[in-house]
Every structure is written in structure tokens, then in C-alpha cells.
C-alpha positions in Angstrom: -6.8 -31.9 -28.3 -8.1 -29.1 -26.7 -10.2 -26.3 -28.4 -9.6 -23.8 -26.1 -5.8 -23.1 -26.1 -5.2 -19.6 -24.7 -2.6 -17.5 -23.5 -2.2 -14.3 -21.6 0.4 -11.5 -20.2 0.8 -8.7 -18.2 3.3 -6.1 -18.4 2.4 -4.7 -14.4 -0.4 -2.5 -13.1 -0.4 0.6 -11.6 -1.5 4.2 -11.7 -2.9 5.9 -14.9 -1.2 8.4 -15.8 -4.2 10.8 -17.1 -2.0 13.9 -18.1 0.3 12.6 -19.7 -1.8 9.8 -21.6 0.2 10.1 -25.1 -1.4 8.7 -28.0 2.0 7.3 -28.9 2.8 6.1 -25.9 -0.6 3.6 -25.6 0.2 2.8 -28.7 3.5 1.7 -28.2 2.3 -0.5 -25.3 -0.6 -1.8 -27.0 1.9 -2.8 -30.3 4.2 -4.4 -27.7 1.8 -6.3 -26.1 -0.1 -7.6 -29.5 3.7 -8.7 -30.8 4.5 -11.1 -27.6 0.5 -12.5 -28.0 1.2 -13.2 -31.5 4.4 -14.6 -31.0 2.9 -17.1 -27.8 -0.1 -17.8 -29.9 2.3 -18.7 -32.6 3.7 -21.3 -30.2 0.5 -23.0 -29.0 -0.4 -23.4 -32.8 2.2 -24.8 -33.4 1.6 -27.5 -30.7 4.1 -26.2 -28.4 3.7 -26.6 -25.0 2.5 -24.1 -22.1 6.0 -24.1 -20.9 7.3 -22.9 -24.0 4.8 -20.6 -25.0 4.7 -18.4 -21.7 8.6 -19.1 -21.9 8.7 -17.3 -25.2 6.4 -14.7 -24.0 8.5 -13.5 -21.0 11.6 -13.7 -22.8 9.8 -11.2 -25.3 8.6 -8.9 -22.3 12.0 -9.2 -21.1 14.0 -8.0 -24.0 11.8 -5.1 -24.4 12.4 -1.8 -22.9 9.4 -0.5 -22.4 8.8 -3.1 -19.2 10.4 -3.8 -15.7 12.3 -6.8 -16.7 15.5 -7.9 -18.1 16.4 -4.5 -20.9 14.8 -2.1 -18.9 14.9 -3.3 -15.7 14.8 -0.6 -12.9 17.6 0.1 -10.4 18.6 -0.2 -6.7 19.0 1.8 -4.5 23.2 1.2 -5.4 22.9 2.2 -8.9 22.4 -1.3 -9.7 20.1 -4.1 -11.4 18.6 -7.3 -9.5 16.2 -9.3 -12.1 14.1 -12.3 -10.8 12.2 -14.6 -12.5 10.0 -17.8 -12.1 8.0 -20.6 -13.9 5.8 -23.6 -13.1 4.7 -26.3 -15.2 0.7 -27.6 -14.0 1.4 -31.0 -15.8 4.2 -31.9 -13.7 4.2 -29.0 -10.6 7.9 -28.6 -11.5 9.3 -25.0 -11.4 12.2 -23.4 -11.3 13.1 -19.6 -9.8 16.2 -17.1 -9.5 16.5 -14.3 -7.5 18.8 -11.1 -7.9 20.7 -12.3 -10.9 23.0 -9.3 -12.6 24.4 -10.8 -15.7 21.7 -13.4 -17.2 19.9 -11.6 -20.3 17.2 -13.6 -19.6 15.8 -14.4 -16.4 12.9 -16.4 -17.4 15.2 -18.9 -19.6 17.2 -19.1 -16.2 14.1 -20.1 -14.1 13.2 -22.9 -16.9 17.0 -24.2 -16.9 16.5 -24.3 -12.9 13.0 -26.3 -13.4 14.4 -28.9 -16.2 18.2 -29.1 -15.2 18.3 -29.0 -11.1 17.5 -30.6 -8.3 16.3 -27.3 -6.7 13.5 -25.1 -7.3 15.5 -21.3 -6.7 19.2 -20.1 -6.9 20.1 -16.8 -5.6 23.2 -14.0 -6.3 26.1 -15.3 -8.0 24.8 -18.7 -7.6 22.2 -18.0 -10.1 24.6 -16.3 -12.6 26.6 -19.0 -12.2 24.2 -21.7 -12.5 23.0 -20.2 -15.9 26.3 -19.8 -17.6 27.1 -23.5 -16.5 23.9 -24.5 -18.6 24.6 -22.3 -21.8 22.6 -19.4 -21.4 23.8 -15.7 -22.7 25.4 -13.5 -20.0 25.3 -9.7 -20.5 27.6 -6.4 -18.8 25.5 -5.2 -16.3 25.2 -2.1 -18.2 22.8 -3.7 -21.0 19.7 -3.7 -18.7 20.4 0.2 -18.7 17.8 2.7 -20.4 17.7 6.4 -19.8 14.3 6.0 -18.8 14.4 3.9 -15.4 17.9 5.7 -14.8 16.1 8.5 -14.5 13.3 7.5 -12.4 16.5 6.2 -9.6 17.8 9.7 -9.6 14.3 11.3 -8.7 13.9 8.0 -6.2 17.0 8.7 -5.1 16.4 11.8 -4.4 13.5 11.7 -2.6 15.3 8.6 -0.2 12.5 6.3 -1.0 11.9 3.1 -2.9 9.2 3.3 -5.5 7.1 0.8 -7.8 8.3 1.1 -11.3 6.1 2.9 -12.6 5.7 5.3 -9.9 9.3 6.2 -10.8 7.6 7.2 -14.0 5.1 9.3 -13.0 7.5 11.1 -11.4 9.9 11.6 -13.8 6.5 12.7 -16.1 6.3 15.7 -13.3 9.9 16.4 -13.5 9.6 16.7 -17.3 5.9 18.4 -17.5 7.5 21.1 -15.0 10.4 21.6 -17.2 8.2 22.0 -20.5 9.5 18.5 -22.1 7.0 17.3 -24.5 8.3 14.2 -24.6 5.7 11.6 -24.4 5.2 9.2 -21.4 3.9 6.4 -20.0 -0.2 5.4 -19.5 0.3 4.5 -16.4 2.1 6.8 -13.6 5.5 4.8 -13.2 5.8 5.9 -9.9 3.0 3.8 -8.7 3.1 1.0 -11.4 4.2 -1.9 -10.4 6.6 -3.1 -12.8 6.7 -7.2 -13.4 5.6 -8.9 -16.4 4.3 -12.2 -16.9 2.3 -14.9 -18.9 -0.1 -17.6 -18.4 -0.8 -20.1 -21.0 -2.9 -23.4 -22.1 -2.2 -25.9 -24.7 -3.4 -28.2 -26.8 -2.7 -31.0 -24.5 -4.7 -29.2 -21.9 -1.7 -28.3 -19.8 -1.2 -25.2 -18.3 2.0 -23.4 -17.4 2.8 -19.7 -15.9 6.0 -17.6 -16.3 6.3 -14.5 -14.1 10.0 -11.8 -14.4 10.9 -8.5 -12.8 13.5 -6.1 -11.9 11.4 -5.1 -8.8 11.0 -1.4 -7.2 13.0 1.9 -8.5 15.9 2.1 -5.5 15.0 -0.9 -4.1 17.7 -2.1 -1.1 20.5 -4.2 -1.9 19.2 -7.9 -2.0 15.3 -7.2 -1.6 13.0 -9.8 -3.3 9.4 -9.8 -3.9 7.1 -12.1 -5.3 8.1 -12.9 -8.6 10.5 -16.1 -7.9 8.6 -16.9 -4.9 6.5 -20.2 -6.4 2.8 -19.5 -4.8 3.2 -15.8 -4.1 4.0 -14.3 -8.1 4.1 -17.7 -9.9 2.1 -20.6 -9.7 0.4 -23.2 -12.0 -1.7 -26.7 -11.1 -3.4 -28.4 -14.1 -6.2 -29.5 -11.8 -6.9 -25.9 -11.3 -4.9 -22.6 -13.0 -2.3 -21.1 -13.8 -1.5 -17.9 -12.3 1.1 -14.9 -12.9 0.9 -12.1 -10.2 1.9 -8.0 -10.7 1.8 -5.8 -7.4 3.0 -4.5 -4.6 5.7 -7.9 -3.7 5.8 -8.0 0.1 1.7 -8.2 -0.3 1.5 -11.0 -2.5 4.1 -12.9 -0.8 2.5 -12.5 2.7 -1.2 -13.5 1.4 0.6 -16.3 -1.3 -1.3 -14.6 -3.8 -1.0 -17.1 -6.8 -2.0 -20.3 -4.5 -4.5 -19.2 -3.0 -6.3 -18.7 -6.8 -5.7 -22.2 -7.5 -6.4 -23.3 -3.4 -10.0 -21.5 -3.4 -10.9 -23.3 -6.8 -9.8 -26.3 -5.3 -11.2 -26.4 -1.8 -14.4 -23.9 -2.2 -14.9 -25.4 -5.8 -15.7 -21.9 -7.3 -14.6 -20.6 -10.7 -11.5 -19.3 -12.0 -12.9 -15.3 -12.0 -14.5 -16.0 -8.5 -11.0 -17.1 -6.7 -9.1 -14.9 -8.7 -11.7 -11.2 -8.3 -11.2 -12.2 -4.4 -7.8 -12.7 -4.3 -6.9 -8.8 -5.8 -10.5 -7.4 -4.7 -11.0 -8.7 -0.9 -8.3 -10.3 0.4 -5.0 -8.5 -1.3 -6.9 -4.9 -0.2 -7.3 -5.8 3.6 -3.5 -5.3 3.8 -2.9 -2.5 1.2 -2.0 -5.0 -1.4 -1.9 -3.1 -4.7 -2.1 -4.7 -8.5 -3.5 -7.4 -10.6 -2.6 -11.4 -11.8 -3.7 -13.0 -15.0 -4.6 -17.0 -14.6 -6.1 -19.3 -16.7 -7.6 -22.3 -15.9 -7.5 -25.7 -17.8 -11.2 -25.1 -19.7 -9.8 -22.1 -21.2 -11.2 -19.5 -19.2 -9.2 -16.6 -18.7 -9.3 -14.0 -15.9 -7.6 -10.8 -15.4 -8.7 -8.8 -12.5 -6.2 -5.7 -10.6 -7.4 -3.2 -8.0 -4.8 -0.7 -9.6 -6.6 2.5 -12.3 -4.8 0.1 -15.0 -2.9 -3.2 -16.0 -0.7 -3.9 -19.0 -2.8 -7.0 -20.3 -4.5 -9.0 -23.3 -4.9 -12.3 -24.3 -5.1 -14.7 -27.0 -7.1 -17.6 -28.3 -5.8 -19.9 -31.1 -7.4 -18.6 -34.5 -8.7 -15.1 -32.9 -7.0 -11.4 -33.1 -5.1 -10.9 -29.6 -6.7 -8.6 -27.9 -4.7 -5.8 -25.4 -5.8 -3.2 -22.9 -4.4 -0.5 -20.2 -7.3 0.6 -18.3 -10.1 -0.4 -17.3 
């Protein structure tokens, strides 16, 4: 059995926010983020498996509003939502992936159907919707991913003709209301340069590792854009012989440097340690083409690293038997 059972999550990275940094807003985040740890570290007590714990974790993320996936997911640039999600076992190197799904709840439990029930690694479109009502999983109206709050980051995206990072949306819509005197609280980090994905890494018991990874992707985004998030080896990606690794960030960045892989590919072939692959990834090589954000990967000792290049990441962590412990900035 293995001592050092762990999991983590992110909830994106971005921008803070440092005028509108509402007490009750951080400590909405920070309560969100301890609930999902809890309920993950619940799982890996409980022997569960990696798969299931960072399963459980994303379907938490997803169903609540407060993050860029599933209820809450942002819009395109046609009033409309486009959710992807991924996960990859390390035991096995299965994984499964779909991409601009509008009517499955939960993309994650989608990605996992893909992984255990299919030949194939990703479905796409109405081949993904379909695929997940074939297997059993809830469908939703497309109106149940709505919340005021990412509607009205589209209209001020909108109106500016411009796609923006979730939580740059945000931060706009913070302006909008500051200039209007709205005291209504906001959002630590400035949505309109937050980039809104959420995902969890995880190690069990067994010593396996798994990583889940679930988005809506960027405010007005075009019809049919994807990013990273179901891309295995760009926003997902987990090997037990090395990490597990869940990526947040500009998409088109991590996809064209493979972000995730090449965590696990510099532990492997220059034999250094999780942090080490992992701070270069986001630090060195993600920066020389303005790739913004952050990942979370854990590797199969236990160690955990957490490194962005953004003011601030939604992110904490958990060991089995210890408090979870959450943070924004940094």
C-alpha cells in the first residue's frame, strides 16, 4: 500500500484581480476548492482508485458554478456552450476525451465512458452527445450550463469582437460593474485573463496515478474551437512510471509545446524530478511562446507540484489523513 496517496486540482489560473479582491469572494473559492479535496480525499481513503478519485473531483468542479466547466461554462462567440473534457489512467495509459459536447452534464464522466467503453480515445459534436446518452449518462437543455455571470462576460466579449480567457471576461465585467457603482462582489482573479479549466491529479493506494482535466474554453470562442483540455499530452496526461499531469492556460500554447507530456517526457529522459520538469514546462519553455497558466502533476512517490506563470491559480491539495490545503495567489 502506498503511504503517500495524494490528490490535487485546479480550478484555472489567471490574472488577480487586486481591486476587487472580496473577502467573500476568496472565500467562496477557497470553500469550493476544500469541498472537492475532501470529497477526492474521501475516495482514495476509501481505497478507490486514481481514476475515480480525480473522476469525482472534476465532476464536483463541473457542477459548480463558480468554474469554466459544465454549470458555468462560458459561451461562444454564437451564444452557445462547447464543454471538453479528458482523463488518463497511468496504470493502464488508457484515456478517453470529448470535444464540444452541448447536452452531457458531465463531461468528465463522458471522457471515462470513452476510456472504459470504446475503442477510441476522443468523440467530437453530436458524436459525443450521442455516444454518452448510448452509455447512460444524464443529458441536460443547453440552457442548464447558463449563469448570469459568464453570460455577461459574452456580451462585454462580444462587444468588444474578441475572444477572451474566462476569467478575463470577468475582469471585465468587474470594470463594467465598478464603473456603474455595483458593489457586488467579484472574482480573485481578473476573468478576463483567467484561464478557465479545471482539473485534478491523483495517487492511490495502489500507487497508481490518474489525471482528469474539463473546460468550457474562452468567453466567445468560434464555433468549433478546441484547446487543450481533450487533447491527451497537451491538457491531460498521466504515466505511472512518471506523473500525472492536468494543464490550465492559454490552449493553442499547451497544445503546440504538448504541455502535459513533456512533464512526464523530461522526468523520463533527463531523469529529473517532478518540480524540475514541471517549473520548466510553465517557467521556460511555455513563456518562449507567450504561453500563459499553470498544471498540477503528481508523480507516483507522492510528490506534488503546482507551478503557473499567471498572478494566481485556483489550487490545493490533499494527503490522506491531513487538512486539504487551498490557495489563489501566490
Amino acid at each position: 500500500m502506498n503511504a503517500n496517496a495524494v490528490i490535487a486540482i485546479h480550478g484555472g489560473a489567471g490574472t488577480i484581480l487586486r481591486a476587487s479582491m472580496s473577502t467573500r469572494a476568496e472565500a467562496e473559492y477557497h470553500a469550493a476548492l476544500h469541498a472537492v479535496l475532501s470529497a477526492g480525499q474521501r475516495v482514495l481513503a476509501e481505497g478507490g482508485s486514481a481514476l475515480d478519485a480525480v473522476s469525482e473531483a472534476v465532476r464536483l468542479l463541473e457542477d459548480c458554478p463558480l468554474f469554466n466547466a459544465g454549470h458555468g461554462a462560458v459561451y461562444t462567440s454564437a451564444g452557445t456552450h462547447e464543454l471538453d473534457a479528458a482523463i488518463m489512467d497511468g496504470r493502464t495509459l488508457e484515456a478517453g476525451a470529448v470535444c464540444s459536447v452541448k447536452r452531457v452534464r458531465n463531461p468528465v464522466l463522458a471522457a471515462r465512458k470513452v476510456l472504459e467503453c470504446s475503442e477510441h480515445v476522443l468523440f467530437a459534436g453530436e458524436g459525443a452527445d450521442a455516444f454518452a446518452a448510448a452509455q447512460g449518462l444524464e443529458t441536460v437543455e443547453p440552457d442548464y450550463f447558463h449563469t448570469d455571470a459568464r453570460y455577461g462576460q459574452w456580451l462585454l466579449a462580444r462587444g468588444q469582437q474578441r475572444a477572451m480567457l474566462d476569467h478575463d471576461g470577468a475582469s471585465l465585467s468587474a470594470n463594467a460593474a465598478r464603473n456603474e457603482d455595483d458593489p457586488a462582489p467579484h472574482e480573485p482573479l481578473d476573468p478576463n485573463r483567467k484561464f478557465g479549466t479545471v482539473g485534478a491529479v491523483a495517487l492511490d493506494l495502489q500507487g497508481h496515478v490518474a489525471a482528469a482535466t474539463s473546460t468550457g474554453g474562452i468567453t466567445n470562442k468560434q464555433v468549433g474551437r478546441v484547446g487543450d483540455t481533450p487533447l491527451i499530452g497537451a491538457g491531460c496526461y498521466a504515466d505511472d512510471a512518471t506523473c500525472a499531469v492536468s494543464s490550465t492556460g492559454s490552449g493553442e500554447m499547451f497544445i503546440r509545446m504538448v504541455a502535459a507530456y513533456d512533464v512526464a517526457a523530461q522526468m523520463a529522459y533527463r531523469n529529473v524530478s517532478l518540480q524540475d520538469a514541471a517549473d520548466d514546462v510553465v517557467m521556460n519553455r511555455l513563456p518562449r511562446i507567450d504561453g500563459r497558466g499553470g498544471l498540477i502533476a503528481v508523480d507516483a512517490r507522492g510528490n506534488v507540484a503546482l507551478p503557473f506563470n499567471t498572478e494566481g491559480m485556483y489550487r490545493g491539495f490533499a494527503r490522506l489523513g491531513e487538512a486539504p490545503e487551498t490557495a489563489i495567489y501566490r
